[in-house]
N, C-alpha and C positions, 0 to 999 in steps of 0.2 A: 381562317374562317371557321376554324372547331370551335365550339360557344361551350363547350361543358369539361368536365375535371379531371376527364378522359384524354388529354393534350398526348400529342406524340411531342417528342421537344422539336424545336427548330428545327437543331442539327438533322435528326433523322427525317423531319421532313425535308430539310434539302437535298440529304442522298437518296430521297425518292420523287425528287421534282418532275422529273424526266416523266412519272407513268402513275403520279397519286398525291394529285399536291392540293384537292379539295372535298378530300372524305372529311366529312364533318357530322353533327347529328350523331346517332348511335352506327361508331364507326367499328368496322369490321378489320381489325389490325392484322390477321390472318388472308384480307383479300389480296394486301400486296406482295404476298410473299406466292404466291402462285402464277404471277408473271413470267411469259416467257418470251425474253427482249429479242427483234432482231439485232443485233449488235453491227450488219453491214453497214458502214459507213457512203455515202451519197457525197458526191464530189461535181463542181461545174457547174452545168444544167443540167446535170442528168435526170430524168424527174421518171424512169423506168421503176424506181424501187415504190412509188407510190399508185400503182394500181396495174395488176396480173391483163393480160390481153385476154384471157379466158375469159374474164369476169366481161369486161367490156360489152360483148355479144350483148349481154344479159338485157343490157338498159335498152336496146333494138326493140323491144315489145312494146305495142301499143300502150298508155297511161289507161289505168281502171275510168270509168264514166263514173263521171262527181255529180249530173246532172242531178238536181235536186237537193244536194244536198247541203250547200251555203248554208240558207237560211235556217235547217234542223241545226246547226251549229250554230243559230244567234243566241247569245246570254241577253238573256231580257235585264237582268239584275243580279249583282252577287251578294250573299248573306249578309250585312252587314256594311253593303256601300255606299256611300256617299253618294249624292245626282252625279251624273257627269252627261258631257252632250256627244261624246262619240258611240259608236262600235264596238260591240266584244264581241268576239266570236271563241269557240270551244270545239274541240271535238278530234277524232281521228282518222289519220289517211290511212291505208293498208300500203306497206311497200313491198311486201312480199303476199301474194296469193297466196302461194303452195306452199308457204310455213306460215300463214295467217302469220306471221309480223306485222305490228300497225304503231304508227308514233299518235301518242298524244300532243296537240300544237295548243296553245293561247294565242290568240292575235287581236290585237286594239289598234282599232283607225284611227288616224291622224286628227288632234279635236279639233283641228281647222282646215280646210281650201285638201281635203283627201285626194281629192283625183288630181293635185298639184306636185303633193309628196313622195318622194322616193316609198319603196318597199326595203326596210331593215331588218334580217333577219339574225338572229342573237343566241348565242348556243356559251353552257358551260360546261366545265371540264372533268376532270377527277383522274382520269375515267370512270365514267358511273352518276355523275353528279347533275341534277337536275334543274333546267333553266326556268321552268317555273318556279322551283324553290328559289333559286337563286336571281337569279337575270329579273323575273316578273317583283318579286312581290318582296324582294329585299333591296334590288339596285336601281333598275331604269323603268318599272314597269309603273302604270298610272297609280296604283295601290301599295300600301304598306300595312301590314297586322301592327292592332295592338295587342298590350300586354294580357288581355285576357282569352285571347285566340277566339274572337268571336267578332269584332271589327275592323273595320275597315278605314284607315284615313288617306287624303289625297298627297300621293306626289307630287308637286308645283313644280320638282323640275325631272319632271316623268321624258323618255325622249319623243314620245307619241307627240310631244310637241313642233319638234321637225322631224318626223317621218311616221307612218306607218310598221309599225313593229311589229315581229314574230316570233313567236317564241315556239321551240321543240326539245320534248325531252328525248334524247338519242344516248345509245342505241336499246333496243328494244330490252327490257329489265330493270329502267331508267325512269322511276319514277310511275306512270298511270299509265308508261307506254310499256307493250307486252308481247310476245311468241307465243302460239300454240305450240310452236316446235322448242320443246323443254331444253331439248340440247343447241338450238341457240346460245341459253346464258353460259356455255361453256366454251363457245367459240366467238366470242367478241374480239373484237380485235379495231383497226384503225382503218384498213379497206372497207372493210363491211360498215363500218359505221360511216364510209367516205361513200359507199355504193346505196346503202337506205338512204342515207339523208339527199343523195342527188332524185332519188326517186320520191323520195319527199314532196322536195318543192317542184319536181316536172308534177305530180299530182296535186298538190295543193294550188297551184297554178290552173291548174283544169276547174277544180272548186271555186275558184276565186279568178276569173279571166280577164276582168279590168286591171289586174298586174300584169299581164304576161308582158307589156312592153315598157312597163314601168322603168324607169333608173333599178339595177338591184347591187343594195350590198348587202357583204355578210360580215360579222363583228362575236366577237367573243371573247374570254378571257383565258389563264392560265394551259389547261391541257386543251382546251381549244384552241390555242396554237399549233395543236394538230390539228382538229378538226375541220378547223376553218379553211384556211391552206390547199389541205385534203380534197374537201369539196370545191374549192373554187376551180383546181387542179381539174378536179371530174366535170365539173364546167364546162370549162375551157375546150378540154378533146371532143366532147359531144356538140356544143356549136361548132365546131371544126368541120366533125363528119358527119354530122346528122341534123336533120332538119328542124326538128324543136329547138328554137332559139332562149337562152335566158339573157336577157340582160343585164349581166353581170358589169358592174363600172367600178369595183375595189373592196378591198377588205380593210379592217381597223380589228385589230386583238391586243390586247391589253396585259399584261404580268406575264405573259404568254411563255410558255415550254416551246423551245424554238431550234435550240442546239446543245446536246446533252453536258459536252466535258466546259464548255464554256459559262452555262448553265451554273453548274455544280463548282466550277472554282469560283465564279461572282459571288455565288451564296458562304462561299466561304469566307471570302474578302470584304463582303457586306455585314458578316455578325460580330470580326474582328475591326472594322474599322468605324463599326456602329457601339461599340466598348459591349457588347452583350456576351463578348469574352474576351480573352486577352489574345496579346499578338506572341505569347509563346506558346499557348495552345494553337492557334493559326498557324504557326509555323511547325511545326512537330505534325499535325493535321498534313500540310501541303509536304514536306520533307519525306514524312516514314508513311504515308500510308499508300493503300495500289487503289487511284484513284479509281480505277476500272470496275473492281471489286466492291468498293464503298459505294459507287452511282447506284451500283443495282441490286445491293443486298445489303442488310443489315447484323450479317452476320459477319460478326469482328474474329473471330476464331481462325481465318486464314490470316489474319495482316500481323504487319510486327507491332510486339508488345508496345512497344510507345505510341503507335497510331492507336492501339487499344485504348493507353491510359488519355491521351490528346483528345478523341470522339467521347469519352465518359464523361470527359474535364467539361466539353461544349454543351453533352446533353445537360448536365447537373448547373452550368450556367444560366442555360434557356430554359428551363424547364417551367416556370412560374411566370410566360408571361405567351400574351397571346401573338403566336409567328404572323401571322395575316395582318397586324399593326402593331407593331413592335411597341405603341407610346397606348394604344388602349386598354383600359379597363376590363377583364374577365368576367364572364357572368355569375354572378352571388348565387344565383336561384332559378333552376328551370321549373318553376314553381307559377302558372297561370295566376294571374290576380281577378279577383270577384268583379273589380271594376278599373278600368282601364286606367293605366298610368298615363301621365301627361308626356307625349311623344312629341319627337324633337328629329325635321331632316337634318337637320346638320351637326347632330348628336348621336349619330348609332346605338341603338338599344344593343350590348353584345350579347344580349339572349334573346333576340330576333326568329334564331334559328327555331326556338322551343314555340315560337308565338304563332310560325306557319305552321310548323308540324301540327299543331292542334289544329290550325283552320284546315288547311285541306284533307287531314283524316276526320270531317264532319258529313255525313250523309248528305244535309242539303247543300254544303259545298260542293262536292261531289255532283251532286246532280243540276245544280245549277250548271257546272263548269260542262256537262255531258261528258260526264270523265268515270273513269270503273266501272263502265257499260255491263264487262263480263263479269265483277263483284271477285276481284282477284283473292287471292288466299292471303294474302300478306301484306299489312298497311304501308301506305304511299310512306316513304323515306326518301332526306331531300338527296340520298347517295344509296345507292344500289346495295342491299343485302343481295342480290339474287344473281347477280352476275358473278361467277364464279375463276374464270379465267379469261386475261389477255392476250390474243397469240401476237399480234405485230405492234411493235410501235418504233419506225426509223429512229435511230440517233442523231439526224436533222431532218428541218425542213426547209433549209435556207436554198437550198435548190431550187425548189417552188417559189419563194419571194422572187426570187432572179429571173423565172419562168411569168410570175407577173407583170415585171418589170420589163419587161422582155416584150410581151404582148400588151401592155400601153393601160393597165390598173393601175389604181391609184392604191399605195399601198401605203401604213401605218401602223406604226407601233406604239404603245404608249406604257406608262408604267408606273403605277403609285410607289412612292417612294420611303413609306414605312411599312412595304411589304418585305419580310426574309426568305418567305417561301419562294417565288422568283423574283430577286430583286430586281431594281434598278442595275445594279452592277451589273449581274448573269445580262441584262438582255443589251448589256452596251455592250459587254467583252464578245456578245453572239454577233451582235452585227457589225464589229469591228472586223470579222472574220469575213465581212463581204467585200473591205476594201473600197469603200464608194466614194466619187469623190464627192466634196461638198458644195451645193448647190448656194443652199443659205446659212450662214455659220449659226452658231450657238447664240439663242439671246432668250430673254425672258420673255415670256406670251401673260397678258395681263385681262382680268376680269374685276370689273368694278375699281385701279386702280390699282389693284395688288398683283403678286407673281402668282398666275394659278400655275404654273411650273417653268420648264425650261425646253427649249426645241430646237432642233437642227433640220433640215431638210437635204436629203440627195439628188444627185443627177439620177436621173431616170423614174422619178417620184414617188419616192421612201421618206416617209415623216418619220422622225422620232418625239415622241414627247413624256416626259413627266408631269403629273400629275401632283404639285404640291400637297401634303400632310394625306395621304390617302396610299392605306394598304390594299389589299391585294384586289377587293371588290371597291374600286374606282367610285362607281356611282353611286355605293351607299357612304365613304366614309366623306367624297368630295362631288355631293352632286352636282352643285351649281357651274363649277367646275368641269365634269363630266358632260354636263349638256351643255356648255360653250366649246368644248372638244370636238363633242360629237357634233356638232352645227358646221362650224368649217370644216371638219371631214366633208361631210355632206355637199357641202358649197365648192369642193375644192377650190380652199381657200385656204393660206395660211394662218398661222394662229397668231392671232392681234398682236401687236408690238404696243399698241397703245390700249387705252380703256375702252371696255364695251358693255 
């Protein structure tokens, strides 16, 4: 998903899939090395490593009173857009009082039969990486920039077609959303962003009361495979104990960061068996180097000299081409044109990324969206300059699937399959590690007659699916695709055997 000349290679984005697999835009290659992993491994069900009993208390507080303030959050119209006949709404919850933290949300009603539609809520990764950049206005949102960062054209296969979507940029540092409390962007971590964003949606729910009993899922991609999980996680215990109910009925994440050493040897197996190196580099790579070492640092100076020369061999293979679609075109020119190029859904512009950056650092962007209320120091970026350290992030989270599976969610994985940042591979070898047996064997799911990928189904209702010709951002490289995915997610339903 990086669009500019500034590419980290593959290689090193895979030994950093685990905690930095969607810095893109003007990317800060000093933020990943200030991580500080927990490295405890999570076995079973045991789902204690993903959220402190201290914290717990916390969410016991009454929700802030939203009274009023829906409608101050209506977008009558965005710069530059097209008619369209639903809702948009704009604007920010506070999740923390006493450090003024507040998420900035987008959300757009269903263009048909709204009070019918589930509630979708949709988060990106990075750590740091913002879902209005990304999720809205490059993948499933009703809107796409053109090339002159001043317009607007329609998604036709936007998902606001079968549900209700919501977009938040988390955690706070993350695009328009923000802390008073400076030393927040120093303590981000995977709790805290598991503990806002549940106080998120218990307050955005208060704003917005015709959801509260709605269907709810939640969906995302790559390091939102923490996220997601996370939250659903904090879900789940507070309907437990506490009387604010969400409606939570399944998650769907996508290229997802799921399980670190499984992860990381897929992406290995996926750049050698996709020829973007050779299989004596792959093997010298898996042989001499300390996988351990390589996940979580880029520093080649403790491993043996041939794992040295094998990761140089990878970097200098990958280097010249873009990891998020291994078969796409790099962008010539982050250079806005005078007058819009002719744009293409089913052709990925790969300088997209330079297209939103201009719209939403526009003033009446901005102010349409009710977004930079407090006129921050430093321009919206679709990946966090300002967060400066990670403190937690588990080495799995398949403990949690097992915990949904467990408690009767619907759960799904899915995965474009000319992604190398988290392949296809990493997230078979991840859920092979769960052992499940198979409900519905392997076959081809089809859209308009063709394979839009391949699926399998578990006992205890785990979807897997592929995603034909589509890297890492699903809905932009294979939308059509992407919204017959997302449709039978929704429906639980399976994915078509025959045409639809």
């Amino acid at each position: 998903m990086a669009k500019n000349s500034s590419f980290v290679t593959v290689f090193s984005l895979i030994l950093i899939s685990s905690f930095a697999v969607q810095v893109q835009g003007k990317r800060n290659e000093a933020f990943r090395s200030l991580y500080n992993i927990n490295l405890k491994v999570s076995s079973g069900i045991d789902t204690s490593d993903f959220q402190a009993p201290e914290q717990l208390n916390e969410f016991r507080t009454d929700c802030n009173s939203q009274a009023g303030l829906k409608e101050k959050d209506r977008i009558k119209t965005l710069p530059g857009q097209p008619p369209v006949r639903f809702n948009q709404y704009g604007g920010y919850i506070t999740v923390s009082e006493s450090a003024g933290r507040s998420f900035y949300y987008y959300f757009t009603e269903a263009e048909r039969d709204k009070e019918c539609k589930p509630l979708l809520l949709w988060l990106n990764g990075g750590p740091g990486c913002s879902s209005l950049a990304y999720g809205a206005m490059q993948e499933l949102g009703p809107f796409r920039v053109l090339s002159d960062g001043k317009t607007l054209f329609r998604n036709k296969y936007a998902w606001n077609k079968v549900a209700n979507v919501l977009f938040v940029e988390s955690p706070a540092g993350v695009g328009f959303s923000y802390s008073n409390t400076s030393s927040d962007y120093d303590n981000s971590g995977d709790r805290i962003t598991a503990k806002d964003n549940y106080m998120f949606i218990r307050n955005w729910l208060e704003r917005f009361p015709e959801y509260k009993d709605r269907d709810f899922y939640i969906s995302g991609e790559s390091y939102a495979g923490h996220y997601v999980p996370q939250l659903a996680h904090t879900i789940l215990y507070h309907n437990k104990n506490c009387k604010n109910i969400i409606n939570l009925k399944g998650i769907i994440i996508g290229n997802a960061v799921i399980n670190d050493l499984t992860d990381f040897i897929g992406g290995i197996h996926y750049t050698a068996s996709h020829v973007l190196t050779s299989e004596e580099t792959e093997k010298n790579i898996l042989e001499h180097c300390n996988a351990t070492l390589l996940m979580y640092s880029n520093d080649l100076s403790k491993q043996d000299p041939r794992c040295q020369v094998a990761v140089n061999e990878s970097n200098i293979d990958t280097a010249n081409i873009d990891p998020y679609n291994i078969y796409a075109p790099l962008c010539a020119s982050s250079d806005l044109t005078s007058k819009p190029k002719p744009a293409s859904l089913t052709d990925f512009d790969p300088c997209s990324d330079f297209y939103v950056h201009a719209y939403l650092n526009r003033p009446d962007v901005q102010e349409a969206l009710h977004a930079n209320v407090t006129k921050l120091t430093y321009d919206w970026e679709p990946c966090s300059d300002i967060i400066q350290s990670w403190l937690d992030s588990p080495t799995t989270i398949i403990p949690l699937l097992q915990e949904f599976m467990a408690n009767g969610l619907r759960v799904w994985v899915f995965s474009g399959d000319v992604d190398s940042v988290v392949s296809v591979t990493s997230t078979l070898y991840s859920l092979r590690t769960m052992k499940l047996p198979v409900k519905t064997k392997w076959y081809p799911w089809l859209v308009q007659g063709e394979a839009g990928g391949y699926t399998e189904v578990y006992k205890g209702d785990l979807t897997f699916a592929t995603v034909r010709g589509s890297g890492h951002q699903v809905p932009s490289y294979q939308p059509k695709r992407a919204l017959t995915l997302i449709k039978y997610f929704l429906e639980g339903k399976d994915l078509p055997a025959s045409s639809s």
